[in-house]
PLY file of the C-alpha trace (Angstrom):
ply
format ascii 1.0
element vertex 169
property float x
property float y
property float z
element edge 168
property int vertex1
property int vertex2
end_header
3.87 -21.09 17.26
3.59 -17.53 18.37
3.17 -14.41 15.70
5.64 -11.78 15.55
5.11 -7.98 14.76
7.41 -8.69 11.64
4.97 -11.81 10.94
1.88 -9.59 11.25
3.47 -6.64 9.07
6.08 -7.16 6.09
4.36 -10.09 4.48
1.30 -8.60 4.65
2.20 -5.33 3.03
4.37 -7.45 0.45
1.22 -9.28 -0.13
-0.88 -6.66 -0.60
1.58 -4.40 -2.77
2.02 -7.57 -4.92
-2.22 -8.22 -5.60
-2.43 -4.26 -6.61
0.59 -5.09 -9.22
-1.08 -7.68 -10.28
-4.51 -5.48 -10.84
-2.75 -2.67 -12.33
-1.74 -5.42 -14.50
-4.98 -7.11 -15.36
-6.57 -3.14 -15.45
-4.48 -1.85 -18.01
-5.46 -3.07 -21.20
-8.77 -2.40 -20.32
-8.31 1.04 -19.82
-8.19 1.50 -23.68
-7.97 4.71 -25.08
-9.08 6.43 -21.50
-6.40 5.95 -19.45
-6.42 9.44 -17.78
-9.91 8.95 -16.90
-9.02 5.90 -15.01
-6.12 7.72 -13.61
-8.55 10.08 -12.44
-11.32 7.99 -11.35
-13.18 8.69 -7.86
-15.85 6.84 -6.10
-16.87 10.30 -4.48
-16.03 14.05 -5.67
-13.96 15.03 -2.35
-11.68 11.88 -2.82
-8.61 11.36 -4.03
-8.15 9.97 -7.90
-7.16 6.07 -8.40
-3.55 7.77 -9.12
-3.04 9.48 -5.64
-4.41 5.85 -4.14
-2.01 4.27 -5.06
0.87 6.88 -3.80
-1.45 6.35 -0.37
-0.82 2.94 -0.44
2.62 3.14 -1.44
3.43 5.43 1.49
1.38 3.32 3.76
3.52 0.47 3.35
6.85 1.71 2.94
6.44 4.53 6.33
4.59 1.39 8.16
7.73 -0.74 7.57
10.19 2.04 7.91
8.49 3.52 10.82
8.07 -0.55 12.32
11.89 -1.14 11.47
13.23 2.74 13.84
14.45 3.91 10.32
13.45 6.82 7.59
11.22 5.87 4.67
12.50 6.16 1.41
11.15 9.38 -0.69
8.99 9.24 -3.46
7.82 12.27 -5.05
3.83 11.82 -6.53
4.81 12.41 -9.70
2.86 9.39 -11.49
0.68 10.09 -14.10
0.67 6.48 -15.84
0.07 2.66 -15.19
3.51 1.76 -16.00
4.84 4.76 -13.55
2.40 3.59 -10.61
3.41 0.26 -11.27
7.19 1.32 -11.22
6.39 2.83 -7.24
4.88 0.13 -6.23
7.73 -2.35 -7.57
10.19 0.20 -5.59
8.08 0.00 -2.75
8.16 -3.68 -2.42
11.77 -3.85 -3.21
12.09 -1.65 -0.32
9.70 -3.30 1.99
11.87 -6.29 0.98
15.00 -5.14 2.78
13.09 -4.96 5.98
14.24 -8.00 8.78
12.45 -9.46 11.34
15.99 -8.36 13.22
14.37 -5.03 12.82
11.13 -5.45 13.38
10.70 -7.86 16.45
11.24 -6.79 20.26
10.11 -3.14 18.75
6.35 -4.26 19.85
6.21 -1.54 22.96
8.56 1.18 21.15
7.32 4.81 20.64
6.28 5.54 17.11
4.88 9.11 16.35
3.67 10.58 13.72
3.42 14.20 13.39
0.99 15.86 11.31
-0.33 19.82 10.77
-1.16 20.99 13.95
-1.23 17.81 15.68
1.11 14.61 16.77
0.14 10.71 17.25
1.69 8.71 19.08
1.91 4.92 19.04
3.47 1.50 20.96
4.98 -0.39 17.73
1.66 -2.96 18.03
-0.75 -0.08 18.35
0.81 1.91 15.25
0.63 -1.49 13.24
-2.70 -2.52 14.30
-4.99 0.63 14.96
-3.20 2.88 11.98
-0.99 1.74 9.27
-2.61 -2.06 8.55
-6.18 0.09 8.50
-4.36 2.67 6.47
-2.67 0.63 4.21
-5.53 -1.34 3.83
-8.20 1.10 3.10
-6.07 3.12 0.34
-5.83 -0.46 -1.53
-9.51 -1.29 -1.02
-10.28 2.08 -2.86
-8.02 1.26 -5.73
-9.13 -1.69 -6.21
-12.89 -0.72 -6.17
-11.88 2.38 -8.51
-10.65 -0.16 -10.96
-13.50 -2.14 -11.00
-15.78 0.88 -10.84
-13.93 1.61 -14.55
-14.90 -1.81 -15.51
-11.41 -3.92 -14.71
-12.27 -7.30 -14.95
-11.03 -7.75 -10.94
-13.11 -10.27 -8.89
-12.36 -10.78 -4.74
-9.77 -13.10 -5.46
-7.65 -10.51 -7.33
-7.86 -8.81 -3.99
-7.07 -11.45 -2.09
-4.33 -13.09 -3.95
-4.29 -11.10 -7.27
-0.20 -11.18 -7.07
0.51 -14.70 -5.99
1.77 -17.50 -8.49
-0.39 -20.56 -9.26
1.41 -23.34 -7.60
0 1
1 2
2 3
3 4
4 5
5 6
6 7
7 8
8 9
9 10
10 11
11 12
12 13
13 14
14 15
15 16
16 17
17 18
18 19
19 20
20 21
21 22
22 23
23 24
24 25
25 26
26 27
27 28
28 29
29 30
30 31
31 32
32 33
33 34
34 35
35 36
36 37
37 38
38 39
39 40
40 41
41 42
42 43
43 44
44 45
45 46
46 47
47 48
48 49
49 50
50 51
51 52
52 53
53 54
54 55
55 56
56 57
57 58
58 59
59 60
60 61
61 62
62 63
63 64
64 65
65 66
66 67
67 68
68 69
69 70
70 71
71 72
72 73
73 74
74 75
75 76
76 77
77 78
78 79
79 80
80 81
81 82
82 83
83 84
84 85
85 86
86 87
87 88
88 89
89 90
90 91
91 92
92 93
93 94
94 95
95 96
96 97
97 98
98 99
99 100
100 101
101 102
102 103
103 104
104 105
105 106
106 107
107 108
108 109
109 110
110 111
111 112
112 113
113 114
114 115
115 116
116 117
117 118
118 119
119 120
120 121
121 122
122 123
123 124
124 125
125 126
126 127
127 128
128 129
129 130
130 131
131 132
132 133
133 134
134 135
135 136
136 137
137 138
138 139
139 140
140 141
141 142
142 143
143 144
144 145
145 146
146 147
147 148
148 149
149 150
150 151
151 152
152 153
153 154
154 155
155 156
156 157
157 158
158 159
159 160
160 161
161 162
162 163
163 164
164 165
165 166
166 167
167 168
């Protein structure tokens, strides 16, 4: 059985998106009266809060699939400034991320992604995007969230990471 780019992308976004629901979920009522501290929690000062994190990953996932996909991401203004509002992007994000097909996706392995920044432009095969940008972008925005949670005392353990979001079987 051979791997497809749609194989090596949407589920694992979906997957990921899912496991920080799920630890937004498990966070939350530990956040107690201090919830805009968490909000604002960073592991360094020049970092971005737990809040803008999660946009990051957000983005990640929904440009990576759009991008993946030859179509325009959806917009979503940063406007968060609660749990249930970050959990509301990410639920949009998956939903999005959801409409995504492997029709889409697959054959698009050699096309010409770029990304164009201040000042400068990247540009990517379809593999090259997914495995040298977004999947270490996606991937490192999530990470942080997930260590800013615990860092405010979440009671998240690796397998919250790993498989935070999936049901018991």
């Amino acid at each position: 059985m051979s791997l497809s780019l749609y194989d090596v992308s949407i589920p694992v976004y979906l997957n990921g998106l899912r496991n920080l629901v799920a630890n937004l979920d498990k966070a939350h009522g530990h956040a107690g009266d201090n919830i805009a501290g968490w909000l604002e929690a960073r592991l360094a000062p020049d970092m971005h809060p737990l809040t803008r994190q999660i946009q990051m990953v957000s983005d990640a996932a929904k440009g990576g699939a759009a991008r993946l996909a030859g179509i325009e991401p959806p917009s979503m203004p940063d406007e968060e400034t609660t749990f249930a509002q970050l959990r509301e992007r990410l639920e949009k994000t998956i939903a999005f991320v959801e409409t995504i097909t492997p029709e889409q996706v697959d054959g698009r392995e050699d096309a010409t992604i770029e990304l164009k920044f201040p000042g400068r432009t990247m540009s990517f095969t379809g593999r090259d995007f997914l495995f040298n940008f977004s999947l270490p972008n996606f991937y490192f925005h999530a990470v942080t969230a997930y260590g800013l949670l615990r860092k405010e005392g979440a009671p998240l353990g690796k397998m919250d990471f790993l498989a935070g979001g999936r049901q018991a079987a």
